[in-house]
C-alpha positions in Angstrom: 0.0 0.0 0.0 2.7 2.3 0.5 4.1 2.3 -3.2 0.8 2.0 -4.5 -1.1 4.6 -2.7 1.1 7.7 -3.8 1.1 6.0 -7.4 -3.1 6.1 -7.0 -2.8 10.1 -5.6 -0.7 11.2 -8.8 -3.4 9.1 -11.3 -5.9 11.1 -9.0 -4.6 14.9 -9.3 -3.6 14.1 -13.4 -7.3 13.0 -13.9 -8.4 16.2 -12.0 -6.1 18.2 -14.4 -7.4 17.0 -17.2 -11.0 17.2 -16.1 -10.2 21.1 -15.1 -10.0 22.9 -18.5 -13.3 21.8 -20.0 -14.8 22.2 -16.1 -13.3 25.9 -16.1 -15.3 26.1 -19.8 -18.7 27.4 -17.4 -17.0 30.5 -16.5 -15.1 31.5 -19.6 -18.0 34.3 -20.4 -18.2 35.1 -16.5 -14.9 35.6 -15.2 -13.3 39.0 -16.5 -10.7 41.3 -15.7 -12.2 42.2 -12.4 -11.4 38.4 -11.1 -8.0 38.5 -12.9 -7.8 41.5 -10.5 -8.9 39.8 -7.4 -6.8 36.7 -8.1 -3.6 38.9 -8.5 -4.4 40.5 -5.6 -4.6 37.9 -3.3 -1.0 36.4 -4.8 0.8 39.6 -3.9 -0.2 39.8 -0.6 0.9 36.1 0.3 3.9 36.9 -1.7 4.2 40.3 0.3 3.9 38.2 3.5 6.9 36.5 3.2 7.7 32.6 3.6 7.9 32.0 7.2 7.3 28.5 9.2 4.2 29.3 12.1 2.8 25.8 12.5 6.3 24.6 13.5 5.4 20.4 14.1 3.2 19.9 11.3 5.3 22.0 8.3 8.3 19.9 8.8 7.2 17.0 9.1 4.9 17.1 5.5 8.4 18.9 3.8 10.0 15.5 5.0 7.5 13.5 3.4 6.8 15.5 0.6 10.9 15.4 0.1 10.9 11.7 -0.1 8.2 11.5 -2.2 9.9 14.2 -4.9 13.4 12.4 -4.2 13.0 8.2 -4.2 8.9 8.4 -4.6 8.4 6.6 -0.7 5.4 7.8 1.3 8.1 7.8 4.1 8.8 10.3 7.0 12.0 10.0 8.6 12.4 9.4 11.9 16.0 9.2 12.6 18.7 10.8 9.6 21.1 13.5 8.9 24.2 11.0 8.5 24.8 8.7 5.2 24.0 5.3 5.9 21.9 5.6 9.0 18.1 6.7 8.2 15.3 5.3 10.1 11.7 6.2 8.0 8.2 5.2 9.0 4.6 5.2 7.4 3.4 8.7 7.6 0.6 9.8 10.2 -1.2 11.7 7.4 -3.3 10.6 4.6 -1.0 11.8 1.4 -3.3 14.3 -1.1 -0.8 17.5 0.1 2.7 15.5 0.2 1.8 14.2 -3.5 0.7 17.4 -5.0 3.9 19.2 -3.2 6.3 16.5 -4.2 5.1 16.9 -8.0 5.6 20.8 -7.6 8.9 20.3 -6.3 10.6 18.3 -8.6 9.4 21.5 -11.6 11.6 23.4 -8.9 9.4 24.7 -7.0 9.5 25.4 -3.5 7.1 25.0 -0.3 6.0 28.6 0.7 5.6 29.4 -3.4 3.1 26.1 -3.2 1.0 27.2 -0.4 0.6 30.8 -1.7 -0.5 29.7 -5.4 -3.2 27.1 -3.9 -3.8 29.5 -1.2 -4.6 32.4 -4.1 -6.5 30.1 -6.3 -9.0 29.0 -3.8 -10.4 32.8 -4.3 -11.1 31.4 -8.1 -13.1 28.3 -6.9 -14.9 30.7 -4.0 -16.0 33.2 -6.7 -17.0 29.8 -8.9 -19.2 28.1 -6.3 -20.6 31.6 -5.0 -21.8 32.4 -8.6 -23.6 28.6 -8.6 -25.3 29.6 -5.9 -26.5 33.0 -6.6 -26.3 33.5 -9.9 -24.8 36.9 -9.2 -21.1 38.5 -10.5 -21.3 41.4 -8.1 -21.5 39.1 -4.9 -19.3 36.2 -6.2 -16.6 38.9 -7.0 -17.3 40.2 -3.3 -17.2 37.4 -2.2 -13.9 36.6 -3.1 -12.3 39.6 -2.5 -13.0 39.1 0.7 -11.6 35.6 1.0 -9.0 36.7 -1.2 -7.9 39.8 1.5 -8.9 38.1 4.9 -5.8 38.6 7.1 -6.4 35.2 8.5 -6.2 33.4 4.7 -3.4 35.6 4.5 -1.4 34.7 7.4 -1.0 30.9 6.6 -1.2 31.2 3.2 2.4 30.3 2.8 2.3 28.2 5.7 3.7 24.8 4.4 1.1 22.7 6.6 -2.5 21.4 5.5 -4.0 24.6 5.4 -4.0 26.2 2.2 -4.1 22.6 0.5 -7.1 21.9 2.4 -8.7 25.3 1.6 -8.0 24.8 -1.7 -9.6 21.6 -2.0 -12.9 22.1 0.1 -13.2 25.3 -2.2 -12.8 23.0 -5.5 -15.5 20.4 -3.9 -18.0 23.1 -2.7 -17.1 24.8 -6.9 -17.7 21.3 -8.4 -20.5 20.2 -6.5 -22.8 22.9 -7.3 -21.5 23.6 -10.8 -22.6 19.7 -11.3 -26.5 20.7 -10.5 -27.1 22.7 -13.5 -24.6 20.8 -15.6 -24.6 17.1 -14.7 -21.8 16.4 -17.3 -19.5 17.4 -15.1 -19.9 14.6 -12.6 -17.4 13.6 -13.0 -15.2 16.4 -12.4 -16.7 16.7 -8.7 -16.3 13.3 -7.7 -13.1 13.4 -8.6 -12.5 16.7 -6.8 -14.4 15.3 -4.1 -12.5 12.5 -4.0 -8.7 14.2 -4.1 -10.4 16.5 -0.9 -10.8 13.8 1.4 -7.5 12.7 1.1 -5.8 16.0 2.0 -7.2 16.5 5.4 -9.4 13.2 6.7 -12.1 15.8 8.4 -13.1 16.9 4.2 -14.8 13.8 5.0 -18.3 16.0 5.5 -17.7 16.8 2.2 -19.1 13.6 1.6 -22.2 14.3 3.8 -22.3 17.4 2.2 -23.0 15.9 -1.2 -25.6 14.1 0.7 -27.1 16.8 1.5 -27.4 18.6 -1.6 -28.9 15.5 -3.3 -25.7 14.8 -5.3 -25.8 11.6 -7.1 -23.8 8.7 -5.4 -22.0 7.7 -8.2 -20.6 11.6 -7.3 -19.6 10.6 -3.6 -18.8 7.3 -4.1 -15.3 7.4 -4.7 -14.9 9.6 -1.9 -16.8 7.7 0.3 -14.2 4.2 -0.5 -11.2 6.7 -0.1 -11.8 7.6 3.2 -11.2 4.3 4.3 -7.6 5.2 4.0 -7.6 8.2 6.5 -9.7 6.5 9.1 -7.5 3.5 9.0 -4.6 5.9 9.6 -6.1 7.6 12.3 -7.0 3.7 13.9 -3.5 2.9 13.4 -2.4 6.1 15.3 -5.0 5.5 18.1 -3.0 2.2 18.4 0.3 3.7 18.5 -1.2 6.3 21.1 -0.3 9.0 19.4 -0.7 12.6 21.5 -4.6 13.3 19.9 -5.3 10.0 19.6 -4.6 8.7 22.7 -6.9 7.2 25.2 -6.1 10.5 27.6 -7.0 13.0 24.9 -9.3 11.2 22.8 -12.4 13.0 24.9 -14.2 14.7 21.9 -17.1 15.4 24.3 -14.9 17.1 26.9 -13.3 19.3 24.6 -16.1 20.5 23.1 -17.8 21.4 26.2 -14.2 23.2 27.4 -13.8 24.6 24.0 -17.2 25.6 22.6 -17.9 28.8 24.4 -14.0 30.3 23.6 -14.4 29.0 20.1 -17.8 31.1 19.7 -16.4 34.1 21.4 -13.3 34.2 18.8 -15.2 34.1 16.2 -17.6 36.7 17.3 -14.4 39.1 18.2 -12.8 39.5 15.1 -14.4 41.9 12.6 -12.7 40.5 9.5 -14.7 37.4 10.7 -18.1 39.1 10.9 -18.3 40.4 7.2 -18.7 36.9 6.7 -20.5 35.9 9.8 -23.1 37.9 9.3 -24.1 38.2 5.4 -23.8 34.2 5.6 -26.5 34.1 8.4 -28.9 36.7 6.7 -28.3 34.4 3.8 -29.1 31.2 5.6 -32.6 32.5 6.7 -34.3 33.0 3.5 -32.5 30.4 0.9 -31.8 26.8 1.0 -28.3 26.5 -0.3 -26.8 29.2 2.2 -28.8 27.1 4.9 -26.8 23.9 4.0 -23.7 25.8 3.6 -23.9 27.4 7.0 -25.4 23.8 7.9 -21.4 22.0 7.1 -19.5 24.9 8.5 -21.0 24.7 11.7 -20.4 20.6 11.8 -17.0 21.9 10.9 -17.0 24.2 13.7 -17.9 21.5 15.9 -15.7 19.0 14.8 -12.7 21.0 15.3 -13.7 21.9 19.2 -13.7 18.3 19.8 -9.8 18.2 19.1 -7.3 17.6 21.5 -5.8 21.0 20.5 -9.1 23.1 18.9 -9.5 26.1 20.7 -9.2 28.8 18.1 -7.4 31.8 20.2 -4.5 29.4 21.6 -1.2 29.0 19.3 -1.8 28.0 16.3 -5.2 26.9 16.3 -6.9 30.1 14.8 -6.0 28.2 11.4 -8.9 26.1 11.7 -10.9 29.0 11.4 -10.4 29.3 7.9 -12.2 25.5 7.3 -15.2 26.7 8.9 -15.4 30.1 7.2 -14.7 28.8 3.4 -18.4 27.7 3.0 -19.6 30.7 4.9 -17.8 33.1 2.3 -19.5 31.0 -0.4 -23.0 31.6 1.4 -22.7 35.4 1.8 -22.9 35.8 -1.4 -26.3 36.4 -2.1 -26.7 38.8 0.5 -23.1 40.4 -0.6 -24.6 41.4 -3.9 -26.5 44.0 -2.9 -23.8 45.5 -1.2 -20.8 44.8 -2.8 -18.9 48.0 -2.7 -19.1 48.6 1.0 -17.8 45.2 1.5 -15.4 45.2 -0.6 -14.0 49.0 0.5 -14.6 47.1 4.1 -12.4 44.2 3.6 -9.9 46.3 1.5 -9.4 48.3 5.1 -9.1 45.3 7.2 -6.5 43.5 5.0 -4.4 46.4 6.2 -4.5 45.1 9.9 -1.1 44.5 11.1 -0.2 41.0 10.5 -0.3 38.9 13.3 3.8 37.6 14.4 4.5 34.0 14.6 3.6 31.9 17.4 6.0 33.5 20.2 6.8 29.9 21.7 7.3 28.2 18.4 9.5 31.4 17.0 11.8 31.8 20.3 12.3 28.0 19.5 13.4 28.4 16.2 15.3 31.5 17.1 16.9 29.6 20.2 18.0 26.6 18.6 19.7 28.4 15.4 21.9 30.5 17.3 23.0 27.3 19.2 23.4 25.4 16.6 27.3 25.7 16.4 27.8 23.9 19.9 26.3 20.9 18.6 29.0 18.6 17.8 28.7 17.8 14.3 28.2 14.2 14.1 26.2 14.1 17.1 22.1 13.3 17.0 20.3 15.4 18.8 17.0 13.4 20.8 14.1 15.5 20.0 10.2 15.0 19.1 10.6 17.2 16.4 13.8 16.0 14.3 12.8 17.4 10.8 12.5 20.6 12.5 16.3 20.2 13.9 17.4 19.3 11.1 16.6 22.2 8.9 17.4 24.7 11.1 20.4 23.5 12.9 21.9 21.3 10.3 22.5 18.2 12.7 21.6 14.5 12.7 18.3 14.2 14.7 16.6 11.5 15.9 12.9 10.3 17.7 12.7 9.8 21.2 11.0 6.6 20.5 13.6 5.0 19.0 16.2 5.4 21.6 13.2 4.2 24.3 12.6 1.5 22.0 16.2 -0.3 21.8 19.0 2.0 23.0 21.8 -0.5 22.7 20.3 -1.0 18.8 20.2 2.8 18.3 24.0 3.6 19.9 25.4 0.2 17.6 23.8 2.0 14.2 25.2 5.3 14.8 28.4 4.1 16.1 28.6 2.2 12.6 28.6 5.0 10.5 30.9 7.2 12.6 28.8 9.1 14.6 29.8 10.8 17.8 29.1 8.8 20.6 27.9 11.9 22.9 23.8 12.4 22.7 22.0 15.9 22.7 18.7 16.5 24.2 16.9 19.8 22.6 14.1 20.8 25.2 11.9 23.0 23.3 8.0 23.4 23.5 7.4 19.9 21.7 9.4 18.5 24.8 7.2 19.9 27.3 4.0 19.1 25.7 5.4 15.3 26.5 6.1 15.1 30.2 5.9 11.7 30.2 7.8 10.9 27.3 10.4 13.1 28.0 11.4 11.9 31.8 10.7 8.2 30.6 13.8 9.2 27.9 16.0 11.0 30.6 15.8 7.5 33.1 16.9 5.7 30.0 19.5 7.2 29.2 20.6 8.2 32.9 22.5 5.0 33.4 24.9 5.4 30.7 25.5 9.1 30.2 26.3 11.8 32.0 24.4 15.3 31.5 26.0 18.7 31.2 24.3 21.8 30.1 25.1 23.2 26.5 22.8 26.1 26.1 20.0 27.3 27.5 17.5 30.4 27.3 15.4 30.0 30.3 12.6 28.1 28.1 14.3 25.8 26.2 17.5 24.4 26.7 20.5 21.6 24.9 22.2 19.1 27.4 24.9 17.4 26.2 25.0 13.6 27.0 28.4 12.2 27.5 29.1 8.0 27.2 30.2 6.8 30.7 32.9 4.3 31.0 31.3 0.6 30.9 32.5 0.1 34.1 30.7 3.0 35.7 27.0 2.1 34.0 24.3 0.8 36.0 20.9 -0.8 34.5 19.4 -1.0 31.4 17.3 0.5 29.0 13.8 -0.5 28.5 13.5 -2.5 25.6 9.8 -1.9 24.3 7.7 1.2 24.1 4.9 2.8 22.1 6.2 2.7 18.5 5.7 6.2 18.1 5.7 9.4 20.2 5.0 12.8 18.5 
């Protein structure tokens, strides 16, 4: 399944190429110069923003995948590399739609933020598409998607090099597709192929599916879809096995976190004025015609799905992103209520895209920040332990490896390395990703207590590089556990 699933993704995405041009033949007459306008628009200001990292776990870890894919063509992430001859890789935690796409885009030359900022800009195209399918209207398609096109949040992670702007993309394609399909039915097969590429990005464009449902879509439309997504649920079973943090018994409590998260999550949304010229349009919208009401009907199961994360309250971290899922159908449904007032909104929106743009994630940067200008103490040859090791890797230029696999079989782990001329002395980065694992993280430290001895290398006052030295074999007591979780992230 490994080989073959990538190879399935790439047949996928060429089909929905192909399928695109004579789809895009419904808006030749409709789309002028004024969308040409928007679309440039929303381009230069994810250009203008500038290629930085803000959802620091996730990016790395699908630009290691998406880098194998574009190099060898694995659906590998690594889990232990940065010396020749020792590279320890594992099945991805993801379902692959983004790593495909990204590794294809790569191997033209392109690069990661450039991706995210051209799907990120295009999903403006496939908001003023479906927004015009449902009402029939230039003036409040094209406002519409100026809006999406200039929302400072869409802007923010629009070269963000996680799900986001792929996922965006795709949920604006389906929602395009779908409707474009009811007064065209020849182009069936265009949305279920869309449909089908969306759930395969992100596993919660699953309501997609139900979506379709919804809006009396054929099933021949859905069906694909529908036996696709047994590959992201069997990925998220498989992580619930490996008791991955989010799918582990102690934060599996969807309930709970809805209840905690729900009133916070309502409160953001309601605070942020960029949010309520869509909020509010979609609502008025929602009362008095059917398709807004089932638009507004999947973003709120959106909204709900994402408060029952582990991690899904909006106004914590990185977290706002998931704000942009739930407002992507909403932009679509204010349409018709946008069309009798398109200028205001559109002089409206123009003045909040000015907003100051929000920094990164202050945690996450002083990380980054920290563990660059440390770098150079790092012995060379030495891995460094930590629960992010793409992450090291890139910015600090040395051999990393997962906790896991030293918890797993230390004496296996020191053998490998020693075999390919590593340095025998271990270095622990303690950044945010460590203390989100407490457990993890002293069940690591015992382990490797008994044959090294700790000395501090660098250290900010937050995060902090100890430098683990081999004792003498005479001097080492006990041993280190030999079986663990197979993963920890």
């Amino acid at each position: 399944m490994a080989e073959a699933y990538p190879a399935a993704l790439a047949l996928l995405l060429a089909a929905w190429l192909a399928l695109l041009p004579g789809a895009l033949g419904r808006l030749r007459e409709r789309a002028g110069f004024l969308l040409g306008a928007v679309l440039l628009a929303a381009l230069a200001l994810r250009l203008a923003a500038g290629g930085s990292h803000l959802v620091y776990n996730d990016e790395f870890e699908h630009l290691d995948i998406a880098r194998h894919l574009a190099s060898s063509g694995r659906f590998v992430e690594t889990l232990a590399g940065g010396l020749p001859g020792y590279d320890v890789v594992a099945r991805p935690t993801w379902p692959g739609g983004h790593h495909v796409a990204l590794a294809a885009f790569m191997k033209l030359g392109g690069g990661a933020f450039l991706w995210s900022a051209l799907l990120s800009s295009l999903s403006v195209l496939f908001v003023f598409w479906a927004a015009l399918e449902l009402c029939d209207d230039e003036r409040g398609a094209l406002a519409a998607a100026f809006t999406w096109a200039v929302l400072p949040l869409a802007v923010r992670y629009g070269r963000a090099t996680d799900l986001t702007s792929s996922s965006v993309f795709w949920v604006a394609a389906s929602l395009a597709a779908l409707h474009a399909r009811e007064k065209e039915p020849r182009l069936n097969a265009f949305a279920a192929v869309t449909l089908a590429y969306a759930v395969q990005v992100r596993p919660e464009n699953a309501l997609l599916i139900g979506y379709a449902a919804l809006i009396r879509a054929p099933l021949a439309v859905y069906a694909p879809a529908l036996i696709g997504a047994f590959i992201p649920a069997s990925i998220a079973l498989a992580n619930r096995a490996d008791a991955l943090p989010g799918y582990s018994a102690a934060t599996t409590a969807p309930l709970s976190h809805l209840a905690r998260q729900l009133g916070p999550n309502l409160a953001f949304l309601a605070s942020r004025a960029e949010f309520l010229l869509l909020l509010v349009p979609a609502a008025l919208a929602a009362v008095t015609r059917r398709p807004a009401a089932r638009l507004a009907a999947l973003s709120a199961a959106l909204f709900l799905l994402y408060g029952c994360f582990f991690r899904g309250r909006f106004d914590t971290g990185t977290e706002d992103r998931y704000a942009l899922s739930i407002l992507l159908p909403l932009a679509v449904a204010s349409a018709p209520v946008l069309a009798g007032a398109a200028i205001p909104a559109v002089l409206l929106a123009a003045g909040l895209a000015f907003a100051a743009p929000a920094p990164p994630e202050a945690e996450h940067e002083a990380s980054r920040r920290f563990l660059e200008k440390s770098a150079r103490l790092i012995p060379e040859r030495s891995f460094v332990a930590a629960f992010n090791p793409p992450f090291v890797r890139e910015v600090a230029g040395r051999p990393a490896a997962a906790p896991f696999l030293l918890l797993e079989d230390l004496p296996a782990f020191e053998a490998r390395r020693a075999s390919v001329g590593a340095d025998p002395r271990l270095v622990l980065y303690k950044d945010w990703a460590w203390r989100s694992r407490p457990e993890d993280a002293a069940r690591l430290e015992k382990a490797l207590g008994a044959g090294y001895d700790a000395s501090a290398l660098a250290d900010n006052g937050l995060d902090s590089l100890v430098l683990l030295t081999p004792r003498p074999l005479e001097r080492r007591s006990g041993s280190a556990p030999r079986s663990s979780p197979r993963r920890s992230r």
